[in-house]
C-alpha positions as CSV (number, residue, x, y, z in Angstrom):
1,X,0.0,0.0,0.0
2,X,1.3,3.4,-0.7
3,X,1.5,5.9,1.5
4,X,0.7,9.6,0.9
5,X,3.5,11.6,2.0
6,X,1.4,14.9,2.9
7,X,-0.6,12.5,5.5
8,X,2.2,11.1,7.5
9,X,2.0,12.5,11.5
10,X,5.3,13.3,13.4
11,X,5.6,13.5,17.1
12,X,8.8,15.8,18.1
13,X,9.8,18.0,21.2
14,X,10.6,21.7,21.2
15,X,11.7,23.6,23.4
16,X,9.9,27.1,23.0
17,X,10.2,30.2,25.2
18,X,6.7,32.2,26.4
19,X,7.3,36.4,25.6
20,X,7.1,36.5,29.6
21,X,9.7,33.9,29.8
22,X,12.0,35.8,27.5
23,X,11.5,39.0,29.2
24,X,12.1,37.3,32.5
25,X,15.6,36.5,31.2
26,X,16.4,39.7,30.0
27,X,15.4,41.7,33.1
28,X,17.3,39.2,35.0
29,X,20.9,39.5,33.4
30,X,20.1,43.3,33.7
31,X,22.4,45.8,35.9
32,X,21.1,48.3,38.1
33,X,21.8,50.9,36.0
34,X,20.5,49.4,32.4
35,X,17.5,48.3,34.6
36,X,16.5,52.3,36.0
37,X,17.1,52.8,31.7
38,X,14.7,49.7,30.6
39,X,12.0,51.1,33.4
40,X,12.1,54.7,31.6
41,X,12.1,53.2,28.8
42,X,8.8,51.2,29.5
43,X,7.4,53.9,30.9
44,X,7.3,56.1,27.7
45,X,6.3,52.7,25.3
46,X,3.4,51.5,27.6
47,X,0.6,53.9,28.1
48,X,-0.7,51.1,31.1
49,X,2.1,51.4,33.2
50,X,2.5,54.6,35.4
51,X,4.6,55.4,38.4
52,X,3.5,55.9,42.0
53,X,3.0,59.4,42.9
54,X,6.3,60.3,45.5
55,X,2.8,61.1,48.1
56,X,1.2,58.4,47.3
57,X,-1.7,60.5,45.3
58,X,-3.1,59.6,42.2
59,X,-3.3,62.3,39.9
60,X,-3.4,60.7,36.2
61,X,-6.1,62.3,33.9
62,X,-7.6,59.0,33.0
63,X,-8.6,58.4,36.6
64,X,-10.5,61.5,36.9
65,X,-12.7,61.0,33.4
66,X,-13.3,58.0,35.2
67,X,-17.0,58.0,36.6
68,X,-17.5,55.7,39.8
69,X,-20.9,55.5,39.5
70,X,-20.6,53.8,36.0
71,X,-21.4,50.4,36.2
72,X,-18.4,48.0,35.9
73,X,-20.9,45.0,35.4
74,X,-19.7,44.7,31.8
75,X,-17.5,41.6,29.9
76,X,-14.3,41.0,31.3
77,X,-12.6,38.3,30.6
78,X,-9.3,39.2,32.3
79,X,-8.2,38.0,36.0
80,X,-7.7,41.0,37.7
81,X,-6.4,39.7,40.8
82,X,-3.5,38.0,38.5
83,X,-2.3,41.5,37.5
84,X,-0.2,41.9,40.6
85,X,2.0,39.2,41.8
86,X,0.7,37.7,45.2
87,X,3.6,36.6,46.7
88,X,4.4,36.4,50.8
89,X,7.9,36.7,50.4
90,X,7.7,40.4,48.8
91,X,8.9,43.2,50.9
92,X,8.0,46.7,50.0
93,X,11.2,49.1,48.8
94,X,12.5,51.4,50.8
95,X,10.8,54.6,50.0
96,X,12.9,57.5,48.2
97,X,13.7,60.6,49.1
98,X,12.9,63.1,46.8
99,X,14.1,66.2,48.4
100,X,17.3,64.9,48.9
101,X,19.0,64.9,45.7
102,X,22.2,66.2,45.7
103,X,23.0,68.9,43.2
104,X,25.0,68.3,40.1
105,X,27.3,70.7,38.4
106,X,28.8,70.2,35.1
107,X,32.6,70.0,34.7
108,X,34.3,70.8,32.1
109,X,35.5,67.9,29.7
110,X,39.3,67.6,29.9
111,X,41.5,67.9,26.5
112,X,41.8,65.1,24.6
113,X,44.9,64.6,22.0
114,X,43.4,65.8,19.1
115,X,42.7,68.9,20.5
116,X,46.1,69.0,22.2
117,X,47.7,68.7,18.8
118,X,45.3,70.6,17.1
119,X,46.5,73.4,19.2
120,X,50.4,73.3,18.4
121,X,49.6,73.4,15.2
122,X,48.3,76.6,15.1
123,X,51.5,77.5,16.2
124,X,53.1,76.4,13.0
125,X,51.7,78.6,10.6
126,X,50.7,76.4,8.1
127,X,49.0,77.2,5.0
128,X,45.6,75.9,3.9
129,X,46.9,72.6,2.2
130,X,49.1,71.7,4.8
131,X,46.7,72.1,7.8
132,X,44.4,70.1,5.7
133,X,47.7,67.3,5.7
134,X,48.0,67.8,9.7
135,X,44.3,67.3,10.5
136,X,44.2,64.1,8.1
137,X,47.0,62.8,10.2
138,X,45.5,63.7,13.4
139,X,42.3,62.6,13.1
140,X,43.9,59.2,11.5
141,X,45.8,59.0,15.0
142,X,44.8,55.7,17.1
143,X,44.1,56.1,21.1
144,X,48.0,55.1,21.8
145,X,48.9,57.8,19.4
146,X,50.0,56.4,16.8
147,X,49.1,56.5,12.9
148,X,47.0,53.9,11.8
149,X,47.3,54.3,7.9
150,X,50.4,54.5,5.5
151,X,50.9,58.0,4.8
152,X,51.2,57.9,1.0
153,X,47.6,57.0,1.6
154,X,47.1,60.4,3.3
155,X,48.9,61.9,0.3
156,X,47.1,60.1,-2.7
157,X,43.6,61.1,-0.7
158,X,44.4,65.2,-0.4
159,X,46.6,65.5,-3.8
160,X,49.5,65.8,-2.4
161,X,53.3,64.5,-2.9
162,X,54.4,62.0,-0.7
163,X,56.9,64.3,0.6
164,X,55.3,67.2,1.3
165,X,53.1,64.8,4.0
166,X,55.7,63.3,5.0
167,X,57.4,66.9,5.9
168,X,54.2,67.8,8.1
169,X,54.0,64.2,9.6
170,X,58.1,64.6,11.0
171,X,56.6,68.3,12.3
172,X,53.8,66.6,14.0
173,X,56.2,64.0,15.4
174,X,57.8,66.7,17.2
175,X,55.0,67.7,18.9
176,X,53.9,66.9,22.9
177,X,53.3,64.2,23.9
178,X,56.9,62.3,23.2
179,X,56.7,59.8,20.7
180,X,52.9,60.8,19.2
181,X,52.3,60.3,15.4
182,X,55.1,57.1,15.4
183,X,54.0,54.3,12.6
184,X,55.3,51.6,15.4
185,X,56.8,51.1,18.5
186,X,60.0,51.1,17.0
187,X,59.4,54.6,15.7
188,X,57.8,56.1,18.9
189,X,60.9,54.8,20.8
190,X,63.4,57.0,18.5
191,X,61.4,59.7,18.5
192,X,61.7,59.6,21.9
193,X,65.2,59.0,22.3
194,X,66.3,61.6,19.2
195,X,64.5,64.7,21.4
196,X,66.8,63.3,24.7
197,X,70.3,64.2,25.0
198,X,73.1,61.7,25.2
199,X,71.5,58.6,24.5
200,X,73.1,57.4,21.7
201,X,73.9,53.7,22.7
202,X,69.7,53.2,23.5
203,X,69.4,54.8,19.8
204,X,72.2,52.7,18.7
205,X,70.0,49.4,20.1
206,X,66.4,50.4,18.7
207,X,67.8,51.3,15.8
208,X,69.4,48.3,14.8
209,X,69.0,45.4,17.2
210,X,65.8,46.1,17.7
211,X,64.4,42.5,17.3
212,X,66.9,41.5,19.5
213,X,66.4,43.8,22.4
214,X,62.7,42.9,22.2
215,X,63.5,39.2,22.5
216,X,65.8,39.6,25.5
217,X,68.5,38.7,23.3
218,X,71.1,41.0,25.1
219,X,74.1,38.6,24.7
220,X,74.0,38.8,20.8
221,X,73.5,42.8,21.5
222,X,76.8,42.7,23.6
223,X,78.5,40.4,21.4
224,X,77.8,42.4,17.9
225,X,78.5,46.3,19.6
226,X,81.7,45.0,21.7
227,X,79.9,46.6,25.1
228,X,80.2,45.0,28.3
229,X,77.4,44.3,30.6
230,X,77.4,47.9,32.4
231,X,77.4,49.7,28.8
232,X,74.4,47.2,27.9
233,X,72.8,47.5,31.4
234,X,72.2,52.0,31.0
235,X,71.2,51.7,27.8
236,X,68.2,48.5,28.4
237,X,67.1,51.4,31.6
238,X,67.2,54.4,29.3
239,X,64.7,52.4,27.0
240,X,63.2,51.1,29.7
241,X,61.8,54.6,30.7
242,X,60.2,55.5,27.9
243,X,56.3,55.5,26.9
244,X,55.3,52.7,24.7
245,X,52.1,54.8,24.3
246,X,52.1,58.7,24.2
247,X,48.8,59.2,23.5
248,X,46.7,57.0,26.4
249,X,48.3,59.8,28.4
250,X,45.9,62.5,26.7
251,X,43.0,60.8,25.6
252,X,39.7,60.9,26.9
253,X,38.1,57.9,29.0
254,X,34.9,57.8,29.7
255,X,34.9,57.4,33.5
256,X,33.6,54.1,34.8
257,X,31.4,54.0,38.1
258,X,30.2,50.9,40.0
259,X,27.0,51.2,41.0
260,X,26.8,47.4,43.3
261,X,23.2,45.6,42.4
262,X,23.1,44.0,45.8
263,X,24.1,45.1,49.6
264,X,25.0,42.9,52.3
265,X,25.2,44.3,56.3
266,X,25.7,42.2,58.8
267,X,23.6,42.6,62.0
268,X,25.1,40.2,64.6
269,X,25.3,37.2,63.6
270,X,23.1,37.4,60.1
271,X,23.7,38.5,57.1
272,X,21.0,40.8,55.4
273,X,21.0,41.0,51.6
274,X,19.2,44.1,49.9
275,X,19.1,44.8,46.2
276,X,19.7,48.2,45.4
277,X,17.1,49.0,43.2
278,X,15.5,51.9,45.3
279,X,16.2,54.7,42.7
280,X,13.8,52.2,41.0
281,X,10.2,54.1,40.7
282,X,7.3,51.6,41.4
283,X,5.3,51.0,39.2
284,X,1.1,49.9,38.7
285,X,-1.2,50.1,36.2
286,X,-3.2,52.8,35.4
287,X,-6.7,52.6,37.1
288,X,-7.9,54.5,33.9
289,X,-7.8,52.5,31.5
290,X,-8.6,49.2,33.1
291,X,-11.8,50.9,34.2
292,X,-12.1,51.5,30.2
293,X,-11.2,48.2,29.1
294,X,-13.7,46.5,31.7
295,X,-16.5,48.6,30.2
296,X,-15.6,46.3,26.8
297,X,-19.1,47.6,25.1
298,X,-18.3,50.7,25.2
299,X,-14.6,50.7,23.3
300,X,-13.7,49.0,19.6
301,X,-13.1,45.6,19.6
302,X,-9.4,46.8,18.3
303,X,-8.5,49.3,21.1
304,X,-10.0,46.5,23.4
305,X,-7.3,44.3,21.8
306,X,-4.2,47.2,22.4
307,X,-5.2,47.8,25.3
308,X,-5.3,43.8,26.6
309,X,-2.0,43.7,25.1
310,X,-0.4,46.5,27.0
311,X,-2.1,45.2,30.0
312,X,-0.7,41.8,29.4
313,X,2.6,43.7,28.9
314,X,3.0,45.7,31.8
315,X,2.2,42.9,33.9
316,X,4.7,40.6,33.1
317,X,7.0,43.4,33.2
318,X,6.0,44.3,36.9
319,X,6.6,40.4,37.7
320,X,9.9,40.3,36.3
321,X,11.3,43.3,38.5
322,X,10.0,41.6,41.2
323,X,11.7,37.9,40.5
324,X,14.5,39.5,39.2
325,X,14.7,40.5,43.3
326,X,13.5,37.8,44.6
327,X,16.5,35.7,42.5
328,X,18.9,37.9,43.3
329,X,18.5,38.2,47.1
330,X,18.3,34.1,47.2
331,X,21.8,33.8,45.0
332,X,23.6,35.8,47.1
333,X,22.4,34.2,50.6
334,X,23.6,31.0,48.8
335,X,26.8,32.8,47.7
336,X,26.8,33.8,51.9
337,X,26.5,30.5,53.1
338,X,28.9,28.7,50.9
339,X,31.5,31.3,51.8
340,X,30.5,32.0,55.5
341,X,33.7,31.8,56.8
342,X,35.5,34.7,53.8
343,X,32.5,36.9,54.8
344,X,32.8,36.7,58.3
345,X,37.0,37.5,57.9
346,X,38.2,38.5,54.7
347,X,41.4,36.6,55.3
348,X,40.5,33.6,55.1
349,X,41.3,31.7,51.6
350,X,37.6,31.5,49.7
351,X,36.4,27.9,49.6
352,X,36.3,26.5,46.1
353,X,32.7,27.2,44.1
354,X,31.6,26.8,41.0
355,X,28.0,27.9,39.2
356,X,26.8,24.7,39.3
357,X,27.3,24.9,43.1
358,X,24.8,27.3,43.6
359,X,22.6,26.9,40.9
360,X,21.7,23.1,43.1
361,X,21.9,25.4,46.6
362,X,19.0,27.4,44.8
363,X,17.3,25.0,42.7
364,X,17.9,27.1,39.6
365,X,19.3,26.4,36.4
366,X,23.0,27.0,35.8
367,X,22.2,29.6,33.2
368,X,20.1,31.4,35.3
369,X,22.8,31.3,37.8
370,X,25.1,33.2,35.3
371,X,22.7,35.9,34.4
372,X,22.4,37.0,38.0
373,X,26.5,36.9,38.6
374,X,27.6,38.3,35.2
375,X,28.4,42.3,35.3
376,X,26.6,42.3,38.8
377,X,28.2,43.7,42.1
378,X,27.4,43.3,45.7
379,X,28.7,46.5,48.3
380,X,30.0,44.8,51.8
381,X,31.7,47.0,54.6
382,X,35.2,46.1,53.1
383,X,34.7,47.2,49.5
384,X,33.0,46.2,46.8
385,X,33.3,42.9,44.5
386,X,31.9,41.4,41.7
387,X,30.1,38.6,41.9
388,X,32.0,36.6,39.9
389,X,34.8,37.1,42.7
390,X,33.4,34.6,44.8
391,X,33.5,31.5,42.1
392,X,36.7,29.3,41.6
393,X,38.1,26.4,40.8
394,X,39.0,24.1,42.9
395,X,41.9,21.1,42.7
396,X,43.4,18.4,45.0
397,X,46.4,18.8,46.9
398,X,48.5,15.8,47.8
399,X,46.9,15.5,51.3
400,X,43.2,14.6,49.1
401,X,41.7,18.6,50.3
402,X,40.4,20.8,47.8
403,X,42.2,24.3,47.5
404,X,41.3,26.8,45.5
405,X,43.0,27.5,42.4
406,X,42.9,31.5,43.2
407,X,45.4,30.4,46.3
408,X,47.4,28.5,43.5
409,X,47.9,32.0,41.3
410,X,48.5,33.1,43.9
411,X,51.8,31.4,45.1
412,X,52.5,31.4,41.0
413,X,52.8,35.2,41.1
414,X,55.2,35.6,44.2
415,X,57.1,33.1,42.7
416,X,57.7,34.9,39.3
417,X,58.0,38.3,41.3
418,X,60.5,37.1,43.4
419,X,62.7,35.0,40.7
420,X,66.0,36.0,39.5
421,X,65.0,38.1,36.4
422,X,68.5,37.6,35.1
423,X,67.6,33.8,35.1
424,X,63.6,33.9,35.3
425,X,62.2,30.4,36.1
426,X,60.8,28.8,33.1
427,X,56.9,27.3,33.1
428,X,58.2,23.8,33.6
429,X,60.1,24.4,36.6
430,X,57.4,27.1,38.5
431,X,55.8,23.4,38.2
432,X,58.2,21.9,40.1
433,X,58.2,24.2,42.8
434,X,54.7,24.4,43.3
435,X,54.9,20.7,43.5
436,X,57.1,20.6,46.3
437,X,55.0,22.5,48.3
438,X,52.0,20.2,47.4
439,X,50.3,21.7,44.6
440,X,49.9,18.9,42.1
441,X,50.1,21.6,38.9
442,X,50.7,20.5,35.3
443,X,53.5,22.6,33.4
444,X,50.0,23.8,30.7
445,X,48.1,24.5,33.8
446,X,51.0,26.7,34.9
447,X,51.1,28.2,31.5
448,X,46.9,28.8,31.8
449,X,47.3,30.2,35.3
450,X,50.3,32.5,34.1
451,X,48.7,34.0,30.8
452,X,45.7,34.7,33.6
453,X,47.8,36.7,35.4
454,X,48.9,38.7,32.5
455,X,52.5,37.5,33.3
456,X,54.8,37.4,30.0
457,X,57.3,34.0,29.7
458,X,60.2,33.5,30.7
459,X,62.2,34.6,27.9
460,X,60.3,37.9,28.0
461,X,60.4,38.6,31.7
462,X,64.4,38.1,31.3
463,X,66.3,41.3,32.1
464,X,70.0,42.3,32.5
């Protein structure tokens, strides 16, 4: 019997994701600050959602069209009492404090290196075409300072020889800060060096040997120039001292503030855990137009259909604010209680802990876990940490107890910062100390643990 294709059934699971599951997520992951922004945002997108009055008044226009007398006995098919989460656990926000908002002045923005160069050359007295040739360069100038494009490109774009920009990039080369408008480091070194007097054996080296003297190679240095080790020694200093990058010195930054999501005091013996979300408005929906929407007959079935949809909406959105609390407040009393002992006395080691940890201390999924840690910060007495902080590996010592690996980088760094940087100690063998002291590492896990650090190799780390 043949079967027709178009009539055959299949059974299959997918995984799908509600709109207020999604939006749960995203308000989750959320920082205090982007969450204040996503809250205004809502505010102006949703005509439903309105903010409590800072006196507790209600003084939206909807509400006082709205007739009490009217009667309310029309269709409505929505639960009203679902609107609002119900939940026992919720505890009411701090209330703000209007008046007391501290006054902010503007400040002027600092000078950043284009206009710092911009500035000396005015001094210059250039004509129209080559000002045209400085700006190009300037504004072609990276945040290190240096030039990002060939400068016969510059050239072939404004018209110009080759060596007419190349006569106003020198000029510019000149200019403050020490080494800006180099092509590479080896450049912005002998810039450097050329305004200096008396350093002719570092020119000598950058010049030439530059490879070399990168590389640590100082005997083939020593061994090409005739120079003994004290020669060799003042000239690796001099170059030692200059500024790799002239122009981080002058740009502008944009300044980065932590504002922590959660705050932790401790009152005798407990630990109480706060979110900061105060500077959060609360939020309701507007009596208004669910007083319109319940009198269905007397609105279109499609503003009936907007409006359900806002409703629906602003809901969810009021529920995810308040999970997004309620999850937070649990992960970090979990985070608390694995680490009791670090809260109670910062110096003591932290215990090894992973997401997983806490995501079974919770009952929530790892993921969720990870969205409530990542770019999040908690404010205790002794500073403020990321949450992230207080997850690390751990591994086994040779007495079977877990340490964590933080304790391990630890030890790795005083090791390399107290080596012999004439004979630094080579990844293999900063596994063979560690060993003797009973940290079972692996030569690639000291490698791992070293590029962590930000700590160059040996060969690089090598001095005279």
């Amino acid at each position: 019997m043949q079967i027709n294709q178009a009539q055959v059934q299949k059974l299959a699971q997918e995984l799908r994701l509600t709109p207020q599951q999604i939006l749960q997520s995203t308000i989750l992951q959320l920082t205090t600050l982007a969450l204040e922004a996503r809250v205004i945002q809502e505010l102006e997108q949703n005509p439903v959602l309105e903010e409590y009055a800072p006196d507790g008044s209600d003084d939206s226009p909807e509400n006082e069209s709205v007739n009490e007398e009217e009667d309310n006995s029309g269709e409505d098919d929505i639960d009203w009492e679902d609107i609002l989460p119900q939940n026992d656990d919720y505890e009411p926000k701090q209330e703000i404090d209007w008046d007391n908002k501290q006054s902010r002045f503007l400040q002027p923005a600092p000078r950043g290196l284009s206009e710092h160069l911009f500035e000396q050359v005015k001094l210059l007295n250039l004509d129209e075409i080559d000002e045209r040739i400085a700006a190009e360069i300037i504004w072609n100038l990276d945040e290190r300072g240096y030039l990002t494009i060939p400068i016969e490109n510059i050239a072939l774009g404004l018209n110009v020889s080759e060596k007419r920009a190349l006569a106003i990039l020198h000029q510019i080369q000149t200019f403050d800060p020490p080494g800006v408008a180099a092509r590479d480091l080896q450049e912005c070194l002998l810039i450097q060096l050329k305004q200096q007097p008396n350093n002719g054996d570092a020119i000598t080296i950058v010049q030439q040997y530059f490879t070399d003297f990168a590389n640590r190679r100082f005997e083939n240095i020593m061994r090409e120039l005739n120079w003994d080790i004290n020669r060799m020694r003042k000239a690796e200093e001099t170059i030692r001292k200059l500024n790799p990058k002239p122009g981080t010195s002058l740009t502008i930054g944009d300044a980065n503030y932590i504002v922590p999501d959660l705050i932790v005091e401790k009152v005798g013996r407990e630990f109480i855990v706060e979110v900061n979300d105060t500077r959060l408005p609360e939020l309701r929906l507007n009596a208004g137009y669910i007083q319109m929407i319940s009198n269905g007959n007397k609105i279109g079935v499609e503003a009936r259909n907007y409006l359900k949809k806002k409703i629906d909406m602003a809901k969810w959105f009021i529920q995810a604010i308040h999970q997004r609390r309620i999850t937070m407040i649990r992960v970090m009393k979990a985070i608390i209680a694995r680490q009791r002992e670090w809260f109670d006395d910062q110096n003591v080691p932290l215990k090894p802990m992973i997401l997983k940890d806490i995501a079974e201390d919770v009952g929530m999924d790892i993921s969720t876990i990870s969205r409530v840690t990542n770019g999040k910060y908690v404010q205790l007495r002794s500073g403020i940490y990321e949450l992230k902080y207080f997850f690390n590996e751990g591994m086994i010592d040779e007495d079977g107890e877990e340490i964590s690996t933080r304790i391990i980088k630890a030890r790795l760094k005083e090791l390399i910062e107290t080596e012999d940087r004439r004979q630094p100690h080579s990844d293999d063998y900063l596994s063979r100390l560690l060993k003797k002291e009973g940290f079972i590492v692996a030569r690639r896990t000291v490698a791992k643990y070293r590029e962590q650090l930000k700590l160059p190799v040996a060969r690089l780390r090598r001095a005279l």
